[in-house]
Every structure is written in structure tokens, then in C-alpha cells.
N, C-alpha and C positions, 0 to 999 in steps of 0.2 A: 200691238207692236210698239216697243219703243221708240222713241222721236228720233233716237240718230238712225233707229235703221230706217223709219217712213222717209226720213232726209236723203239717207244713200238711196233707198229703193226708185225714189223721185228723179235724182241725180242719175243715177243707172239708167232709167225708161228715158229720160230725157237724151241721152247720151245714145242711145240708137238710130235716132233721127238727125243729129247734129252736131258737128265736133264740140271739144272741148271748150275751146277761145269763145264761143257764140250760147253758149247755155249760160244763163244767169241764176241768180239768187231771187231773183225774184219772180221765174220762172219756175224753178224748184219751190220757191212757197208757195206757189199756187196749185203745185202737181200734187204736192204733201199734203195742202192744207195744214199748213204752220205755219207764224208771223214770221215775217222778216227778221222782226226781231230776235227772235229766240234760234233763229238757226246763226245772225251773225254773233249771237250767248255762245252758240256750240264751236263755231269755224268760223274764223278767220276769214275764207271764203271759200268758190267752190273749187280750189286746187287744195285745201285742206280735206273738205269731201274726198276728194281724190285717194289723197293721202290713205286716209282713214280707211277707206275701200282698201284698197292695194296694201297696206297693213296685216288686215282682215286674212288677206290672201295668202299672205307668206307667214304670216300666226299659224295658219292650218297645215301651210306645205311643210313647217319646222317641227310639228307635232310628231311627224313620223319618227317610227323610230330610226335607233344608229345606223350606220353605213354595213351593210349584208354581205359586200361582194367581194368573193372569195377568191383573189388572183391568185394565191397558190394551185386551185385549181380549176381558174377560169371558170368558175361558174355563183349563180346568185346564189345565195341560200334559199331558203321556202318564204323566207319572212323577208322577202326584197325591196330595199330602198323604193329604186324605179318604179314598181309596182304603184306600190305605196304613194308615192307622189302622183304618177298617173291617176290613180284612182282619186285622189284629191283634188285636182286639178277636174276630172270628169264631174266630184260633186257640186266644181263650182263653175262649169263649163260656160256658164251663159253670161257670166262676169267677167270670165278672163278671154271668155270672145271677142266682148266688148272691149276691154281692153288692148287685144292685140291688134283689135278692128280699124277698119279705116280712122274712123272719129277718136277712138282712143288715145291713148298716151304713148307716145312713144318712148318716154324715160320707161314708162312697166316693162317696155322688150329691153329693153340693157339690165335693167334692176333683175328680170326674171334670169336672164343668161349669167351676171354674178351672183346669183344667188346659188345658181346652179352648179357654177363654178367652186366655188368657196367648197361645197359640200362635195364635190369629185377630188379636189383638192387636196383635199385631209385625204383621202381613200389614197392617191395615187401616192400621195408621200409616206404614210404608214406600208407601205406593200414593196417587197424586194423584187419586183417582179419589173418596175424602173428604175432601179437604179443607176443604172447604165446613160440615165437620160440628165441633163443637167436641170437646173433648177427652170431657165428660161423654155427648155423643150417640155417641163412637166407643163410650165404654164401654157404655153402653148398648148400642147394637146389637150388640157383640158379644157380651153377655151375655144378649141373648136369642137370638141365632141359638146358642150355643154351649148352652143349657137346651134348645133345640128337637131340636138334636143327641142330646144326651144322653136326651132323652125317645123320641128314634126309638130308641135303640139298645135302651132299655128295653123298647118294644116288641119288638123285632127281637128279643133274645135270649130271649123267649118264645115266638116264633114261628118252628122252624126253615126252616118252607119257603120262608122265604126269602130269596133270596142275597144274596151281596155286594154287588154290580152291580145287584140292583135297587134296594135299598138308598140306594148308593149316585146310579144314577139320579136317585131320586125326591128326595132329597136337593139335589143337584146343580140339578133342573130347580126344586123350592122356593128354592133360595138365589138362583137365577141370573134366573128370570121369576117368582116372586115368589107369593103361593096362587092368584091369579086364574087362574094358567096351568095351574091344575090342575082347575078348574071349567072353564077357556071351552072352547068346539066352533068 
């Protein structure tokens, strides 16, 4: 294993038992087994570790491919965004736990929700399906479908049992028929 990742791996395990502010560098070179030295070669310090992590995260959520969803007829394609990210987010569950976790960062929950944003963004302004909405009501709605997002995942990555796909479902069916359709019989 490479030295940055034994550095974040350190930093990670460290970060389960103790917030952020209270983990040190010299704590993480002892978890690692690597000098002091050679991690403050790599980082700055451990809010660069950080960094470097949460990077890591959104490198892999951006790999997915383009935007799928098809408002002319309300529905995803087969190759869906959402999906995609979910499943992403699932390979890196145990990180972005940590993350959204008590001791974690809470810049990751704003960074993951504009992140979110930014990519719903481009969809809603490409699609005729808002036009009708101004530019402040696009941003809106999609800063709050993209915080609803980001709060299922919160859920979801505390709760293993449950999957992707349903996850994703439930999602899909909120976005698409709206919370009524989750109440009506």
C-alpha cells in the first residue's frame, strides 16, 4: 500500500473514535507507522488529509457518466445517473459514513449537497420541462431535492440493510410522483 493511502487509512480509523479537532499527526504516524516527517513531506497537516480523502470521493462520484434523465418522459434511462452515484457512494460507504458521522466534517455535508446541486443543475436548465420556473425557483428546487438527497444517503449509510435499488427506488418514486405517492393507497 502506498504511503498516502496507509496515511488516510490511519487518519480514517483514527476518525471513528474521535472528532476531527482532536486527532493529530502524530497520532496518525504512529497508527501508519510513518515518520512525522514524511507525512508533514505529504500534507500540510491533517485537514489536508482530509482534503485529500473527500477529493478521493468526488474524483469517483464525477467519473460517472452524463446526466440520463429523461424529463420529456419523466423517466431515467437504463444507464442512470442516480443509480450510478448511489452505487458509488455504496463502494465507498464506510468513508462517507465517516464523513457525514458525528466526528466527521461537516464542510463534506455542504460540499456533497453542491456537488449534487451543480450536477441537477445542468439537467434542470437543459430540459423544457422548467421553463416555466425562473432561474431562483430552478435553484431552489434543486437545492432542495439535492439536501433531500444527501440526507437519504445520511440515512442509508447507517443503515446497511439496505440496498442500492431500494434506495434508489424510493428516491426515484419521491422525485418522480412527489411524497403524496408515498402516503396514498
Amino acid at each position: 500500500m502506498d504511503q498516502n493511502l496507509k496515511i488516510q487509512a490511519a487518519f480514517l480509523e483514527l476518525l471513528e473514535h474521535e472528532p476531527i479537532a482532536e486527532i493529530t499527526i502524530f497520532e496518525i504516524a504512529d497508527k501508519c507507522q510513518i515518520a512525522r516527517r514524511i507525512i508533514f513531506e505529504k500534507y500540510s497537516d491533517k485537514y489536508q488529509i482530509l482534503q485529500a480523502i473527500e477529493d478521493d470521493i468526488f474524483s469517483q462520484l464525477s467519473s460517472t457518466k452524463k446526466d440520463t434523465y429523461r424529463v420529456d418522459t419523466q423517466e431515467f434511462d437504463g444507464d442512470d445517473r442516480i443509480l450510478k452515484i448511489l452505487k458509488s457512494v455504496y463502494e465507498n460507504k464506510k468513508v462517507i459514513s465517516l464523513l457525514l458521522g458525528d466526528y466527521g466534517d461537516p464542510r463534506f455535508h455542504e460540499r456533497f449537497i453542491t456537488y449534487l446541486a451543480q450536477k441537477g443543475l445542468k439537467v434542470i436548465e437543459n430540459s423544457s420541462e422548467f421553463n416555466d420556473l425562473d432561474q431562483r425557483q430552478k435553484e431552489l428546487l434543486i437545492q432542495y431535492i439535492s439536501s433531500a438527497l444527501v440526507g437519504l444517503i445520511a440515512y442509508w449509510v447507517k443503515h446497511p440493510e439496505m440496498t442500492v435499488e431500494e434506495l434508489h427506488s424510493f428516491f426515484e418514486k419521491l422525485f418522480l410522483n412527489g411524497i403524496t405517492s408515498l402516503t396514498a393507497k
